[in-house]
FIBAVEX-486861 format. One record per residue (C-alpha): x negated, z negated, y. Coordinates in pm, 1 decimal. Example, Ala and Ser with C-alpha at 12.3 -4.5 7.8 and 13.67 -1.06 7.14 Angstrom:
BEGIN
<node u="-1230.0" w="-780.0" v="-450.0"/>
<node u="-1367.0" w="-714.0" v="-106.0"/>
//
This chain:
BEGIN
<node u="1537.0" w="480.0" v="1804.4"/>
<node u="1492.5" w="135.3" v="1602.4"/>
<node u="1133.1" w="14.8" v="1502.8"/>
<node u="1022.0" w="170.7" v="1202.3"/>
<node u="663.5" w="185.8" v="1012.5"/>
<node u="513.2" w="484.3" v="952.6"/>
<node u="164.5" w="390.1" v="995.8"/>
<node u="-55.2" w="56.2" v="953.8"/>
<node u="-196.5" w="123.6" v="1285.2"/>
<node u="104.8" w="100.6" v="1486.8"/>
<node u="105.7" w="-313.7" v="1409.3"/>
<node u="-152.7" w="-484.7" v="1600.1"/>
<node u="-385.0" w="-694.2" v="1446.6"/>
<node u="-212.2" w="-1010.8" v="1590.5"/>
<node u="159.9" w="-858.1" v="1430.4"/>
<node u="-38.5" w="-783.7" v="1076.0"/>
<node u="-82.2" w="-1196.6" v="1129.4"/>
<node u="270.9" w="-1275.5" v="1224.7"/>
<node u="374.2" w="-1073.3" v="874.1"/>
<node u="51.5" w="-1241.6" v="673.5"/>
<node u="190.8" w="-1608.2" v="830.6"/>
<node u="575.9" w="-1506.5" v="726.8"/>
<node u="497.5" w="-1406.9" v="391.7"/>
<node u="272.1" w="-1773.0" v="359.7"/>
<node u="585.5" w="-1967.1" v="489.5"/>
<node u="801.8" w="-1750.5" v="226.7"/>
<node u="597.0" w="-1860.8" v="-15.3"/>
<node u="602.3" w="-2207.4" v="13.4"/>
<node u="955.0" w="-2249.3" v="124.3"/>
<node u="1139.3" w="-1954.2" v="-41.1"/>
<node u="1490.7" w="-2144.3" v="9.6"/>
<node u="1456.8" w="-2121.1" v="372.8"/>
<node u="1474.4" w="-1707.1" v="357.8"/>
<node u="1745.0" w="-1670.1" v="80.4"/>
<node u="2024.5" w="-1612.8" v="333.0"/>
<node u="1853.0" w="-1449.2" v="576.5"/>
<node u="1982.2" w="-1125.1" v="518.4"/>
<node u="2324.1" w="-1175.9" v="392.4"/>
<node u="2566.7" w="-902.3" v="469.1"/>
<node u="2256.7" w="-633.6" v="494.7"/>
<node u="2166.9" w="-372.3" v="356.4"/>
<node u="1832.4" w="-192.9" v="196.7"/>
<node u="1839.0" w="197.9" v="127.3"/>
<node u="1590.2" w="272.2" v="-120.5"/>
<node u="1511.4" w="693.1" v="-26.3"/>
<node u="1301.0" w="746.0" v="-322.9"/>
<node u="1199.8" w="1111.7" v="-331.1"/>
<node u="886.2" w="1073.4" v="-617.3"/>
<node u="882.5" w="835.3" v="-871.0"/>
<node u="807.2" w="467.6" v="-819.7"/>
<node u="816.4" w="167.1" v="-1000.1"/>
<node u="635.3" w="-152.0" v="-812.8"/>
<node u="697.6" w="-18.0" v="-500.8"/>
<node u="1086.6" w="55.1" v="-468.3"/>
<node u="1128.1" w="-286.5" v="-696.9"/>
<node u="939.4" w="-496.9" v="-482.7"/>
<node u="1141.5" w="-364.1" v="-209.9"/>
<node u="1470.2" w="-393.8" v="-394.9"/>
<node u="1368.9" w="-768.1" v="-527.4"/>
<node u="1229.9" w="-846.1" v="-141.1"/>
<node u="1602.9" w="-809.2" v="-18.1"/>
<node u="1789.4" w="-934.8" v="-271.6"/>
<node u="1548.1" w="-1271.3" v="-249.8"/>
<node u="1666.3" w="-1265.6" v="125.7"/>
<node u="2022.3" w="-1223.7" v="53.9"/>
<node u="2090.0" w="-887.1" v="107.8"/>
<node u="2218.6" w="-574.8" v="-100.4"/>
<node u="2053.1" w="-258.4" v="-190.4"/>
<node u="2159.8" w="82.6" v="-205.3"/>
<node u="2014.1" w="412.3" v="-301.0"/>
<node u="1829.1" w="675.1" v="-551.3"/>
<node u="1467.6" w="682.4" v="-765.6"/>
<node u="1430.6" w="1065.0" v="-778.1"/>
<node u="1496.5" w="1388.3" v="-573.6"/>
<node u="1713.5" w="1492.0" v="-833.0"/>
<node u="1997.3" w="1271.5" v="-790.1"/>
<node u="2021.8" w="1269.9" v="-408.6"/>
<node u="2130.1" w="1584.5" v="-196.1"/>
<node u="1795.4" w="1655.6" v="-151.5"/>
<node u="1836.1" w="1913.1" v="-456.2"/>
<node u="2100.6" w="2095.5" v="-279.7"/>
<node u="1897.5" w="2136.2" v="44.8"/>
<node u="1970.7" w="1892.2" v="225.2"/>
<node u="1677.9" w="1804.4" v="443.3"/>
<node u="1520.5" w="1456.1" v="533.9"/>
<node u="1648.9" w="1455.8" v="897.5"/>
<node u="1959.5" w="1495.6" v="787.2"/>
<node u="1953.6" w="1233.5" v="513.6"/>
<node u="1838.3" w="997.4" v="719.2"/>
<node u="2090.8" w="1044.0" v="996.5"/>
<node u="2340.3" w="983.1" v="698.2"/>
<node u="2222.0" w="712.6" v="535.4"/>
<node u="2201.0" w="530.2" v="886.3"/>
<node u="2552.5" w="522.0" v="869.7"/>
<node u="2547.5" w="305.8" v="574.8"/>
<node u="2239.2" w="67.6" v="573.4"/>
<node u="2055.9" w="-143.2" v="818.9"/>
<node u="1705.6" w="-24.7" v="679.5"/>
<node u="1547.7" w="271.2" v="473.1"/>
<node u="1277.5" w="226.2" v="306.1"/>
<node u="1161.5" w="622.5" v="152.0"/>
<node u="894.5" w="714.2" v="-46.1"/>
<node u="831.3" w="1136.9" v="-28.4"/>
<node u="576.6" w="1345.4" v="-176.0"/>
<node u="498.7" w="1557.9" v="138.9"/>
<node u="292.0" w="1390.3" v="389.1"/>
<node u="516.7" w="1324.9" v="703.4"/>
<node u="877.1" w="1334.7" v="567.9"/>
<node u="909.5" w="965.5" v="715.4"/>
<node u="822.4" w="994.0" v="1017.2"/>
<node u="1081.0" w="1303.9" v="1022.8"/>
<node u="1315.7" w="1013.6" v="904.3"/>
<node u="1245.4" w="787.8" v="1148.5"/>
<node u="1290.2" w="1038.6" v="1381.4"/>
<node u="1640.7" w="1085.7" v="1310.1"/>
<node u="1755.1" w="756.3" v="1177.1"/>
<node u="1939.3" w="508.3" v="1425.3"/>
<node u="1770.4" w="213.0" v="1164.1"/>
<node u="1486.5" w="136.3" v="1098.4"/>
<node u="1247.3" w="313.5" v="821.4"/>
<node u="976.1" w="162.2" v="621.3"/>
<node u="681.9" w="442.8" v="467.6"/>
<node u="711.1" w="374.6" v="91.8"/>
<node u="446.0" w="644.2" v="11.8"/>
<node u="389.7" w="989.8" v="196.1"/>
<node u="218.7" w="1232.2" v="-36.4"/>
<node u="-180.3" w="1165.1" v="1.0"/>
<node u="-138.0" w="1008.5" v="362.7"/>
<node u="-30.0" w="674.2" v="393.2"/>
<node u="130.3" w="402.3" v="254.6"/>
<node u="147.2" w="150.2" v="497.0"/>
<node u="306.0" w="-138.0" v="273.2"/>
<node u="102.5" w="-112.7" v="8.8"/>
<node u="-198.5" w="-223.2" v="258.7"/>
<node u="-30.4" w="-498.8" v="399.0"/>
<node u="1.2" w="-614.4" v="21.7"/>
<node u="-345.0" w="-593.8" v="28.8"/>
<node u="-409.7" w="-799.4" v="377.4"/>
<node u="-205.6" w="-1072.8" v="181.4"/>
<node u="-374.0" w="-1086.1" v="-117.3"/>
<node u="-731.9" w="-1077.0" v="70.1"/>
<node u="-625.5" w="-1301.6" v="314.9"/>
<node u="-489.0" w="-1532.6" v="15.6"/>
<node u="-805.4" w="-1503.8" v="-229.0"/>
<node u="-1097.7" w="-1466.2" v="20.4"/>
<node u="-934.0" w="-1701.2" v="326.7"/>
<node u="-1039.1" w="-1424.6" v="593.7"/>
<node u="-999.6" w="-1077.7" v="659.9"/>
<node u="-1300.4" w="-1026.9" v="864.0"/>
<node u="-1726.3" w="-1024.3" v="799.7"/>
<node u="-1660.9" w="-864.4" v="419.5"/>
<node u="-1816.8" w="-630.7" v="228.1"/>
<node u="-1550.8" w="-381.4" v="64.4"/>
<node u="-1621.6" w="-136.7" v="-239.7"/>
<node u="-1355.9" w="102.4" v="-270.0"/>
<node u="-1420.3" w="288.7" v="-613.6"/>
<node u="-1190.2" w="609.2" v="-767.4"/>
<node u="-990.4" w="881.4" v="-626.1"/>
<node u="-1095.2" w="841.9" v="-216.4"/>
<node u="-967.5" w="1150.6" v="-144.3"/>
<node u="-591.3" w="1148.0" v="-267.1"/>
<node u="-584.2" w="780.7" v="-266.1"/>
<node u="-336.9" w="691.4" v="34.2"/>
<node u="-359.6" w="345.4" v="-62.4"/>
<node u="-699.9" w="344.8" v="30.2"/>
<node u="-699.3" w="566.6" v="357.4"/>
<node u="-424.6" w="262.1" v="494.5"/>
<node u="-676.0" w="42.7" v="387.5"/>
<node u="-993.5" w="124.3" v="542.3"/>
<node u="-773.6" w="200.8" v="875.6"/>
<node u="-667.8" w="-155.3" v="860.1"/>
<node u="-963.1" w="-317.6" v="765.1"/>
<node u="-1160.3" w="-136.2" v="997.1"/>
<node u="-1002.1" w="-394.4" v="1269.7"/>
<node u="-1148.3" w="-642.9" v="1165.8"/>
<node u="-1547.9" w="-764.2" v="1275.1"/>
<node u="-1806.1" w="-782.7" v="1085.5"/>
<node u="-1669.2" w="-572.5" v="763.8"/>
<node u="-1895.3" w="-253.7" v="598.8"/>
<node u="-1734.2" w="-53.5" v="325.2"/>
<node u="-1897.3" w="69.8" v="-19.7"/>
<node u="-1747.5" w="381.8" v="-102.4"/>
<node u="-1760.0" w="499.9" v="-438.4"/>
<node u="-1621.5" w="838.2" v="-588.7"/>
<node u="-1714.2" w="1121.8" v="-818.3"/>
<node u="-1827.1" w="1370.8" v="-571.1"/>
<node u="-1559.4" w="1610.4" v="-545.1"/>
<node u="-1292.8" w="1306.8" v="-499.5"/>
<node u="-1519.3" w="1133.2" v="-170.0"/>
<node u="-1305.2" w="1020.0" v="129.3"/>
<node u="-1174.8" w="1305.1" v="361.0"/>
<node u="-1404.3" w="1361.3" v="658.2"/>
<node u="-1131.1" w="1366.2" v="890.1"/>
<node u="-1094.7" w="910.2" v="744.3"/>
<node u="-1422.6" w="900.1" v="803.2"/>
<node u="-1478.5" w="1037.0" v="1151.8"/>
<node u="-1141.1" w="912.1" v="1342.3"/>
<node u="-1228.9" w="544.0" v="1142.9"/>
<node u="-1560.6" w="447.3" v="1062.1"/>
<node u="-1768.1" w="690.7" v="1311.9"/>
<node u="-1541.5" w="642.0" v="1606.3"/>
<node u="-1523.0" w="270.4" v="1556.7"/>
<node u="-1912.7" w="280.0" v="1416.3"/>
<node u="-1805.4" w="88.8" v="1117.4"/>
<node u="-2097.0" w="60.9" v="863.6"/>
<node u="-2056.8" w="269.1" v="536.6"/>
<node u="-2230.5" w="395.4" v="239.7"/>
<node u="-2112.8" w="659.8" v="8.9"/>
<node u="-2271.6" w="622.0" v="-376.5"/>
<node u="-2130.9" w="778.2" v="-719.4"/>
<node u="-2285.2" w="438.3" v="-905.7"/>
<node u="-2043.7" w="143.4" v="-926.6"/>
<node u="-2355.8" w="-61.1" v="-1107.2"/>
<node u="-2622.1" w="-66.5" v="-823.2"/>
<node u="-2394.3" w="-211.5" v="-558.5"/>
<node u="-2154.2" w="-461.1" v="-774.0"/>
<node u="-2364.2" w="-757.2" v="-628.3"/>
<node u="-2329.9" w="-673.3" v="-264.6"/>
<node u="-1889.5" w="-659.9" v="-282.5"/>
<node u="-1666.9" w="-998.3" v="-190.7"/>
<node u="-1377.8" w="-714.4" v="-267.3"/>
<node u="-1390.6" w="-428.2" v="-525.9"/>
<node u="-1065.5" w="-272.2" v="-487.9"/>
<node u="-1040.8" w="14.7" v="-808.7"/>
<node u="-791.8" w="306.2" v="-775.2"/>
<node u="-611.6" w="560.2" v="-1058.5"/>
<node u="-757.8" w="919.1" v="-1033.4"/>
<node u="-393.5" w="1081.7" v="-997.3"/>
<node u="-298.2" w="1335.3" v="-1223.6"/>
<node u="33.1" w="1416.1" v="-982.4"/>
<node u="-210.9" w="1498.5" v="-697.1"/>
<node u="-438.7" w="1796.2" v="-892.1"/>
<node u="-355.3" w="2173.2" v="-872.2"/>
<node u="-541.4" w="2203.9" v="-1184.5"/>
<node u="-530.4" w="1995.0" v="-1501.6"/>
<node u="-915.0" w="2071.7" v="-1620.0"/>
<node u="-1018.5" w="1920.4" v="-1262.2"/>
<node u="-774.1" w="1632.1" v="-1361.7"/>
<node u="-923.9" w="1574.3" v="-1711.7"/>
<node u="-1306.4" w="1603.2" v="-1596.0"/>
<node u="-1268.2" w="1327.7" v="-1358.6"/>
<node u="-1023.5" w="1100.4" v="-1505.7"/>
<node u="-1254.1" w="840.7" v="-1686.5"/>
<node u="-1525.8" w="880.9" v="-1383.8"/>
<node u="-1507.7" w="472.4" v="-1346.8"/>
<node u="-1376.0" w="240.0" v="-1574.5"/>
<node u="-1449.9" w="-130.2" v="-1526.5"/>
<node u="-1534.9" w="-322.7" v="-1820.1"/>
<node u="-1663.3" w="-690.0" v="-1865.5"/>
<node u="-2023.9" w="-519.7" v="-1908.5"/>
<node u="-2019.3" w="-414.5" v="-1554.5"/>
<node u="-1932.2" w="-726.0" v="-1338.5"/>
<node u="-2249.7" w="-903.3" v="-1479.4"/>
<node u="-2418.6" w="-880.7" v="-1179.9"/>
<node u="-2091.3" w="-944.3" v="-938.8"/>
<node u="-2065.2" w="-1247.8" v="-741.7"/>
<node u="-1843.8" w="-1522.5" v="-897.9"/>
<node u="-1618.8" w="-1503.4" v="-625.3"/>
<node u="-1558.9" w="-1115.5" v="-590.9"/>
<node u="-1170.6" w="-1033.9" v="-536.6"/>
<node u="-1074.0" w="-755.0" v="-807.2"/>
<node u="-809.6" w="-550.6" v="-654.1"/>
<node u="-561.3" w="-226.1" v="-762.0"/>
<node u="-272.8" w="-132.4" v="-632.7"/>
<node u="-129.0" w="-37.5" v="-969.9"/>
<node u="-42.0" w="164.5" v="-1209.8"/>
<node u="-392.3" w="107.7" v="-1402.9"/>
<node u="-431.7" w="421.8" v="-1625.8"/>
<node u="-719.0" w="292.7" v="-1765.1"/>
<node u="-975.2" w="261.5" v="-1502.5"/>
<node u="-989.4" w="-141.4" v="-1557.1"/>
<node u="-1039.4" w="-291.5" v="-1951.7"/>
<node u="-747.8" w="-514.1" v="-2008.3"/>
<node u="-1039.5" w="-727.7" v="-2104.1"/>
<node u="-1064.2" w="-818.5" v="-1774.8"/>
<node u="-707.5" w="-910.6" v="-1702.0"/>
<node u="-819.1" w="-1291.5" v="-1798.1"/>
<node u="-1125.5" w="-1286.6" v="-1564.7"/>
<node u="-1044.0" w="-1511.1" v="-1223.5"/>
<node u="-1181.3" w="-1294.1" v="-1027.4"/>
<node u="-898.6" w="-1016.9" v="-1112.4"/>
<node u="-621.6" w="-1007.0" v="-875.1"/>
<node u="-462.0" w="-690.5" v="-926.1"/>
<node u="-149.8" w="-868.1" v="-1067.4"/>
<node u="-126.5" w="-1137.1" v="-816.5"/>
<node u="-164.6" w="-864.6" v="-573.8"/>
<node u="169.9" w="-716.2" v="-676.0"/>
<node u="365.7" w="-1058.6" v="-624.1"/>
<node u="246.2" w="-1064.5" v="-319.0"/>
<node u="402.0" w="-758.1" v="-253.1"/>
<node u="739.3" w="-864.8" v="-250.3"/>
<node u="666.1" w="-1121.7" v="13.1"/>
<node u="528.3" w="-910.4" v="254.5"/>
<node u="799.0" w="-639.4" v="214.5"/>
<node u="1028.2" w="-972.0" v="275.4"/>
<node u="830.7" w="-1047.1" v="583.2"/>
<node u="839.3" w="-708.9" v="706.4"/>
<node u="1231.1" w="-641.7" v="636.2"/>
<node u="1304.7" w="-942.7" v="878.6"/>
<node u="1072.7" w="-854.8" v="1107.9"/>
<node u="1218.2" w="-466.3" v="1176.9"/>
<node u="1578.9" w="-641.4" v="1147.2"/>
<node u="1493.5" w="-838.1" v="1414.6"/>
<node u="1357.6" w="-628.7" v="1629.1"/>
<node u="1668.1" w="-405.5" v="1612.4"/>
<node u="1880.0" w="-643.6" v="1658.1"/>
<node u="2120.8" w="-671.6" v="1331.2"/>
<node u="1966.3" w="-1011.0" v="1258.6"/>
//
């Protein structure tokens, strides 16, 4: 069974560098990587819809030479005949090199990777994980802030269906020295089970708090999150929570000058486009970088399966 990613945790800290240090050289010399992948090729498996993800992934190979194949909704793949996702994946591993699948129920990739003789990248699994997403993230904090360790993190919306945010607090958690801020409407608070097999076991400092306000001047990084309407069984729960943050000039008075503004996208309306022009946002920096490090990563997992 090839290498596949499922999980931010199965990278070590040192391999999150090797990607982070990649991505850099990409970067700077993106001539160096534009054949690298010539004569390969990218399934995009996406089962929910996407748009910055399954681009970034489709632009990260083509910008390394390679070709993409593949679907951007359950409805046009076999899926809506029955196939299942073990048997996709054994299929499609007859005609890529590497799957990358996004799914709304939590799990279906590693089912994939399971089955697949390539390897397969987590594109999104329901409310679990979304391991590529947070490496975006390591880039663009690495990037803006020049460290990934001693920082204090606010983590403000949905903390409960967020995925992007569960990957991130696992990853971050590696690191010394950093705390987290977490702030959430009270029904959507981080899961206990984050909180207990993250921060308690590793003793990572944390503070919950429903005001954004009162603890703007502690964060170097307020990364702000969507309240999902896809994840909500019922729409009244949905509509009562929806505008629970919004970010507006007003409200970064008291933030340092240097704080890192961070979202892994789509905005709904949970920052003011007022603040697109500030320096300290990064959301949309955040999603450039997230075609290098799917870049890094593709070579990486081609490598260490041997088709490159």
């Amino acid at each position: 069974m090839a290498r596949s990613l499922i999980d931010i945790r199965e990278f070590s800290v040192e391999e999150l560098q090797e990607l982070i240090d990649t991505a850099n050289d990409i970067i700077a010399r993106p001539q160096a990587y534009a054949e690298c992948c010539r004569g390969k090729k990218l399934a995009t498996l996406f089962f929910e819809p996407s748009t910055r993800t399954r681009l970034s992934f489709e632009a990260a190979m083509y910008e390394l030479g390679g070709n993409v194949i593949g679907f951007s909704e359950a409805q046009s793949s076999s899926a809506s005949k029955g196939e299942s996702v073990a048997d996709t994946a054994r299929v499609i591993s007859c005609y890529a090199d590497i799957i990358a699948m996004r799914h709304p129920k939590e799990g279906a990739p590693l089912v994939a990777a399971m089955n697949a003789s390539i390897p397969v990248i987590n594109a999104g699994d329901g409310g679990h994980n979304h391991p590529t997403q947070t490496l975006t993230d390591l880039l663009t904090i690495s990037r803006e802030k020049g460290r990934l360790d001693h920082l204090t993190v606010g983590i403000c919306g949905d903390l409960k269906f967020g995925r992007t945010v569960h990957s991130l607090i696992a990853a971050l958690s590696r690191y010394t020295g950093n705390r987290f801020i977490l702030i959430s409407p009270e029904e959507l608070k981080l899961p206990s089970y984050v909180k207990k097999e993250i921060l308690k076991e590793k003793g990572i400092p944390y503070v919950q708090t429903t005001d954004l306000e009162t603890v703007m001047p502690e964060l170097d990084i307020l990364y702000m999150t969507r309240v999902q309407r896809e994840r909500f069984f019922n729409e009244e729960d949905y509509l009562r929570l929806k505008d629970s943050f919004i970010l507006t000039p007003d409200k970064l008075k008291n933030a340092k000058e240097e704080l890192c503004i961070m979202h892994p996208l789509p905005r709904v309306n949970e920052i003011s486009v007022a603040i697109d022009d500030d320096k300290r946002a990064c959301y949309f920096k955040q999603a450039l970088y997230g075609k290098y490090i799917r870049m890094a990563l593709i070579l990486k997992l081609l490598k260490e399966a041997g088709t490159l």
